[in-house]
C-alpha positions as CSV (number, residue, x, y, z in Angstrom):
1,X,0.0,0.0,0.0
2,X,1.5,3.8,-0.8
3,X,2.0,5.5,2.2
4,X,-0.8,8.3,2.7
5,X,1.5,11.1,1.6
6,X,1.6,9.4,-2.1
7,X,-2.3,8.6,-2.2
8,X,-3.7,10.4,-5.2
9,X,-6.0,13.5,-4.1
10,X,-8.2,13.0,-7.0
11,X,-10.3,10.1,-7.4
12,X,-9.8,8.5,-11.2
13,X,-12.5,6.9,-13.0
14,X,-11.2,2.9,-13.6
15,X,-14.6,1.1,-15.4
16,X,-12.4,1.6,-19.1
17,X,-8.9,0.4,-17.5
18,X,-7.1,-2.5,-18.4
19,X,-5.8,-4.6,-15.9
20,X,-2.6,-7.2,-16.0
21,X,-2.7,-10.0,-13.4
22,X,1.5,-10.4,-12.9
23,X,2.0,-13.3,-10.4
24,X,5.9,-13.6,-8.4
25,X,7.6,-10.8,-6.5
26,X,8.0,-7.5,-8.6
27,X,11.7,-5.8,-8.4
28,X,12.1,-2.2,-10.0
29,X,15.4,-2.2,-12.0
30,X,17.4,1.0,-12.4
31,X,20.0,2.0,-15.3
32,X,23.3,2.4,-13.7
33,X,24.3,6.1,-13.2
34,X,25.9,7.5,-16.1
35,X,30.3,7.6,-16.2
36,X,31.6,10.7,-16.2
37,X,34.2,11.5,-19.3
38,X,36.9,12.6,-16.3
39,X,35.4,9.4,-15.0
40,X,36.0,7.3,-17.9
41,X,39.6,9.4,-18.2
42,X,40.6,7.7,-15.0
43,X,39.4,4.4,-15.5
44,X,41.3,3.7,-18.5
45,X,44.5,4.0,-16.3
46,X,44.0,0.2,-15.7
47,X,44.8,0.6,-11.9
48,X,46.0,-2.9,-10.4
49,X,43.4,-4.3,-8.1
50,X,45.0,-5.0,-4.9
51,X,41.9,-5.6,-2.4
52,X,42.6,-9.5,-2.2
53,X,46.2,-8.8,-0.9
54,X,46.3,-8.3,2.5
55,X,49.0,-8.2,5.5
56,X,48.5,-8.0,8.8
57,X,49.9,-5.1,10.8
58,X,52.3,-5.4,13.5
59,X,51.4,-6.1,16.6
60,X,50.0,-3.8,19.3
61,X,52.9,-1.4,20.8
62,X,55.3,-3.0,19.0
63,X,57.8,-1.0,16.5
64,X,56.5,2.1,18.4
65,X,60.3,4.2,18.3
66,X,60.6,3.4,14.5
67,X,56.7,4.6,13.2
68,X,57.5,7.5,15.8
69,X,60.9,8.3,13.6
70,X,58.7,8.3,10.6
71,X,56.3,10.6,11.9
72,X,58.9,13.0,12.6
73,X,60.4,12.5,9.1
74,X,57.0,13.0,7.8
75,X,56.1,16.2,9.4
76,X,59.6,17.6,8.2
77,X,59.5,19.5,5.1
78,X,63.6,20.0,5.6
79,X,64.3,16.6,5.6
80,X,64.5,14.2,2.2
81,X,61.6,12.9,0.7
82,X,62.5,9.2,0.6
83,X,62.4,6.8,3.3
84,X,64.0,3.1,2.4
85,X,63.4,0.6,5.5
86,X,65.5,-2.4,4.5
87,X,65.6,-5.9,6.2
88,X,65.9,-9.3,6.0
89,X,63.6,-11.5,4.5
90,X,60.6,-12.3,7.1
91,X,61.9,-9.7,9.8
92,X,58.0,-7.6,9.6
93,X,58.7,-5.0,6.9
94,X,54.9,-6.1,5.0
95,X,53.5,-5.9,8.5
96,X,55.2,-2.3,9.3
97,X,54.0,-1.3,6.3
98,X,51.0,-2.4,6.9
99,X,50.6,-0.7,9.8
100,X,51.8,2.1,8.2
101,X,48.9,2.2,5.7
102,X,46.2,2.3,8.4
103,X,47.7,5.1,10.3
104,X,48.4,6.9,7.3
105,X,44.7,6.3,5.9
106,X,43.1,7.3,10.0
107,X,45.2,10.6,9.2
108,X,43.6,10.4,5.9
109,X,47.6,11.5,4.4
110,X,47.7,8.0,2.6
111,X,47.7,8.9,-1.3
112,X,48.6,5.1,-2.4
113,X,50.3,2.0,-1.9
114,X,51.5,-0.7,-4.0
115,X,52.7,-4.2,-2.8
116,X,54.9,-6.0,-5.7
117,X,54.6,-9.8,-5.5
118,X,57.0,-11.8,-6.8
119,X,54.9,-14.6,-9.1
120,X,51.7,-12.2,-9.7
121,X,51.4,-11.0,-13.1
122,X,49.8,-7.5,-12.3
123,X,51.4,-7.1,-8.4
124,X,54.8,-7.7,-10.0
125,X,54.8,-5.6,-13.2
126,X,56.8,-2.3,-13.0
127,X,54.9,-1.0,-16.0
128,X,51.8,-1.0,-13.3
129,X,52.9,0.6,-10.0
130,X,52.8,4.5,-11.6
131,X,49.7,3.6,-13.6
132,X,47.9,2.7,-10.2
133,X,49.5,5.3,-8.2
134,X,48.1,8.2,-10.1
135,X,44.6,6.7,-10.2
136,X,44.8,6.6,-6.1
137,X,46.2,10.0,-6.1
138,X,43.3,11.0,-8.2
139,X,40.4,9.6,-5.8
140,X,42.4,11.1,-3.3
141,X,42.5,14.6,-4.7
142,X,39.9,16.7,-7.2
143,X,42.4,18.7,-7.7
144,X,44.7,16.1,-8.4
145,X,42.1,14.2,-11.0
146,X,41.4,17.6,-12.6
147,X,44.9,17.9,-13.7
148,X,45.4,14.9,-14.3
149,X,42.4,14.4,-16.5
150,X,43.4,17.2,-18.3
151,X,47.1,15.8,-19.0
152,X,45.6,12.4,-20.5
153,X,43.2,14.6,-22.8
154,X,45.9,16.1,-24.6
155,X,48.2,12.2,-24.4
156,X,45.4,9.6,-25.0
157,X,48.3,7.0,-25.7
158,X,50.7,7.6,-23.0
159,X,49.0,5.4,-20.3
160,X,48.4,2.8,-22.8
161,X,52.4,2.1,-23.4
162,X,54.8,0.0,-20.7
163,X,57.0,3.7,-21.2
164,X,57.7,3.6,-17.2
165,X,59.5,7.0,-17.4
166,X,56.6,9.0,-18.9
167,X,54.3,7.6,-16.5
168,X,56.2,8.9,-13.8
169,X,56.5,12.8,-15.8
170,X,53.4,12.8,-16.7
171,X,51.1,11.0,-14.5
172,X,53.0,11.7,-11.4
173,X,55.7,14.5,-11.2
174,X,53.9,17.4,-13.0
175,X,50.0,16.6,-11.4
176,X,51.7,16.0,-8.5
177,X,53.7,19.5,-8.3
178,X,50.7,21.5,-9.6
179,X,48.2,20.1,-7.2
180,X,50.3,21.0,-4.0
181,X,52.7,23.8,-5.4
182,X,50.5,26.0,-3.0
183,X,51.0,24.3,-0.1
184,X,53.2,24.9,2.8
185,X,52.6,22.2,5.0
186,X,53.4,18.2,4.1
187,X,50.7,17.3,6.3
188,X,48.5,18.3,3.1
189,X,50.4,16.3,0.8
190,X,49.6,12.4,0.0
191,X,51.8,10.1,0.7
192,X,52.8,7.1,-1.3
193,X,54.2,3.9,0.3
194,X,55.8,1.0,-1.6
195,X,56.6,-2.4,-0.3
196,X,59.0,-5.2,-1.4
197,X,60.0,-3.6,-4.0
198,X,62.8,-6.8,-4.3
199,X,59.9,-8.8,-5.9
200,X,59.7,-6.3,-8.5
201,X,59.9,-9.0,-11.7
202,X,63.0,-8.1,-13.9
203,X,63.0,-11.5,-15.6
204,X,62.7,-11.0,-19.5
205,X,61.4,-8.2,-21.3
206,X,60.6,-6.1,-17.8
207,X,64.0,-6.1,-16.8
208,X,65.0,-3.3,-18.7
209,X,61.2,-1.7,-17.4
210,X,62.2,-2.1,-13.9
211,X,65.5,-0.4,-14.1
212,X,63.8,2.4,-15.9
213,X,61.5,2.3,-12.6
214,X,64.6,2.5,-10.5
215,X,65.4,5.4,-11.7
216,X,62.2,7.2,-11.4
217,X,63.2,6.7,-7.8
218,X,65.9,8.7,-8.3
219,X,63.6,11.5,-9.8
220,X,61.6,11.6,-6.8
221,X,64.0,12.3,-4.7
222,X,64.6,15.4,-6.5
223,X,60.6,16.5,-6.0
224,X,60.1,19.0,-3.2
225,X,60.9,17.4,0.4
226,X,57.3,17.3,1.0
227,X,56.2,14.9,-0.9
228,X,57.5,12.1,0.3
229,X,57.7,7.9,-1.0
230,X,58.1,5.0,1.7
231,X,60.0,1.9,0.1
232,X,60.4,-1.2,2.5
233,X,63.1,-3.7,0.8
234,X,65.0,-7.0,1.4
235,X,68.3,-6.9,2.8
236,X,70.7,-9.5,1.3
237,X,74.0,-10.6,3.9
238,X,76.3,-8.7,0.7
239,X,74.0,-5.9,1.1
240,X,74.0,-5.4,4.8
241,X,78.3,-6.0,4.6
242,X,78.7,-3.0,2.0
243,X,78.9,0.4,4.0
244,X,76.1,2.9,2.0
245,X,77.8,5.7,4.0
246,X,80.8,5.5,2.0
247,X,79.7,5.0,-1.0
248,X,76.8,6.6,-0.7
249,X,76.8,10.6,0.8
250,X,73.9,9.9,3.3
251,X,72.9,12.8,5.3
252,X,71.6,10.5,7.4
253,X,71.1,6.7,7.8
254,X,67.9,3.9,5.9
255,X,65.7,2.1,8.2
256,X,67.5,-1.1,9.0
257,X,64.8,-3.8,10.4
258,X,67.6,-6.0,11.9
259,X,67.0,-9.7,12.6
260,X,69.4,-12.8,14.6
261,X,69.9,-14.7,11.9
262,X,70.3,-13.6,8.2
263,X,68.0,-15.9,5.4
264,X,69.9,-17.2,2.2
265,X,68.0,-15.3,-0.6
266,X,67.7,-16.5,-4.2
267,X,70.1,-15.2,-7.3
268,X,67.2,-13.8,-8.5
269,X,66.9,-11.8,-5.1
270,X,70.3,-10.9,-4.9
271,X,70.3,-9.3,-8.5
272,X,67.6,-7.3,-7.6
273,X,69.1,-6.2,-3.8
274,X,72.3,-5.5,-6.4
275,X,70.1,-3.1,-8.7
276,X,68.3,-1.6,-5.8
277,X,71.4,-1.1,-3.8
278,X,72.9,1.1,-7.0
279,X,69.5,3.1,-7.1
280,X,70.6,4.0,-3.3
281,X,73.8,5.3,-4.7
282,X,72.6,7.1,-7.2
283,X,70.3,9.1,-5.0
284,X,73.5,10.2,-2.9
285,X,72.1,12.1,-0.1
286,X,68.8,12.1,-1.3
287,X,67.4,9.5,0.9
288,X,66.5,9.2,4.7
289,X,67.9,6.5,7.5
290,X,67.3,5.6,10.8
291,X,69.6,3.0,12.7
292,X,66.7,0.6,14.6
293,X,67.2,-2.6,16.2
């Protein structure tokens, strides 16, 4: 029965109607609400879907002195804008990170993440990580999807090509500056966190995608100092016996998640810790350290 607001106020005259006598349960069916063109614009980014990988957190009132560090790092516009937390293999970097991701996301600063996956197609392509960045950064942002939008407009191919470097120009780097070129603070600035980056697959024809990857690493470090990029890693025995600080010119030291015993890693690891570890050097001063046990 209609409710008494919706009764009609005029009676109708039924003797020349034609009635239908529809049996079963009745269900009104709507047209889904039309896309947007910024909408579509978006979409066709082809962001990875990540919602069936999850890790746990850390435990409760545990790594409490490092994630305090990294508030402090994050709240200081001075210091560089890249964080690497490096460990061995099983020592809780997924779970920091994890942990990392909800307090970020309570504080609403968390802009995106990406967990590679070693042996998943999509989770493990370096083609995909700036692809799926910018489409989080853009449901993070209007302002941020506007200009983003409007770069794809005038470069309808660009996100459609494995070209790792103009992803990170064009989808990240200049949206990125324009959005927050205004702002003062980093506390207004999204910020993007990247874990086990060693699984990053540089078997075959990606190989020469993930070193072009590498080095947009590099080219975030020369952003502004408030945007800043987490990156939790593996830490191979060779790794952990070469000194960064004199090869590299750290102002001051990565996030070393030390454990009592270290685990054999795989050639395949190792060449990637190798790659990673000349990515540190080439960033020279440019990324951020604290000594934790």
């Amino acid at each position: 029965m209609l409710a008494p607001a919706l009764l009609p106020t005029t009676p109708y005259d039924a003797r020349n109607s034609t009635f239908y006598n529809v049996g079963g349960n009745q269900h009104l069916i709507y047209p889904p609400p039309p896309v947007s063109e910024s909408n579509e614009t978006l979409i066709s980014l082809k962001p990875v879907d990540r919602s069936g990988y999850y890790v746990p957190p850390c435990m409760e009132g545990t790594r409490e002195n490092v994630l305090k560090d990294i508030d402090q790092w994050l709240d200081d516009v001075n210091a560089p804008n890249v964080l690497w937390l490096h460990g061995c293999p099983g020592v809780g970097k997924s779970a920091l990170a994890s942990t990392l991701i909800s307090r970020l996301t309570e504080r609403r600063r968390l802009g995106s993440s990406f967990f590679f996956k070693r042996g998943d197609i999509m989770l493990s392509d370096p083609a995909a990580v700036w692809r799926t960045i910018a489409y989080d950064l853009a449901q993070h942002s209007t302002t941020f999807a506007d200009n983003l939008v409007e770069i794809l407009k005038g470069r309808t191919i660009l996100h459609k090509r494995p070209d790792v470097a103009l992803h990170f120009k064009f989808l990240i780097e200049i949206p990125l500056t324009k959005s927050y070129d205004q702002s003062d603070s980093s506390r207004d600035v999204p910020v993007i966190v990247i874990d086990a980056l060693d699984e990053c697959n540089s078997e075959g024809p990606r190989g020469a995608q993930k070193r072009h990857f590498l080095h947009t690493l590099t080219q975030w470090s020369h952003l502004s100092h408030r945007f800043k990029l987490i990156i939790l890693v593996v830490t191979s025995e060779l790794y952990l016996n070469h000194s960064a600080t004199s090869v590299c010119r750290w102002h001051s030291p990565l996030v070393a998640l030390s454990a009592m015993t270290l685990t054999k890693i795989s050639a395949v690891s190792l060449r990637n810790v190798s790659s990673i570890y000349e990515t540190l050097c080439l960033l020279g001063g440019s990324g951020n350290e604290f000594s934790m046990s």
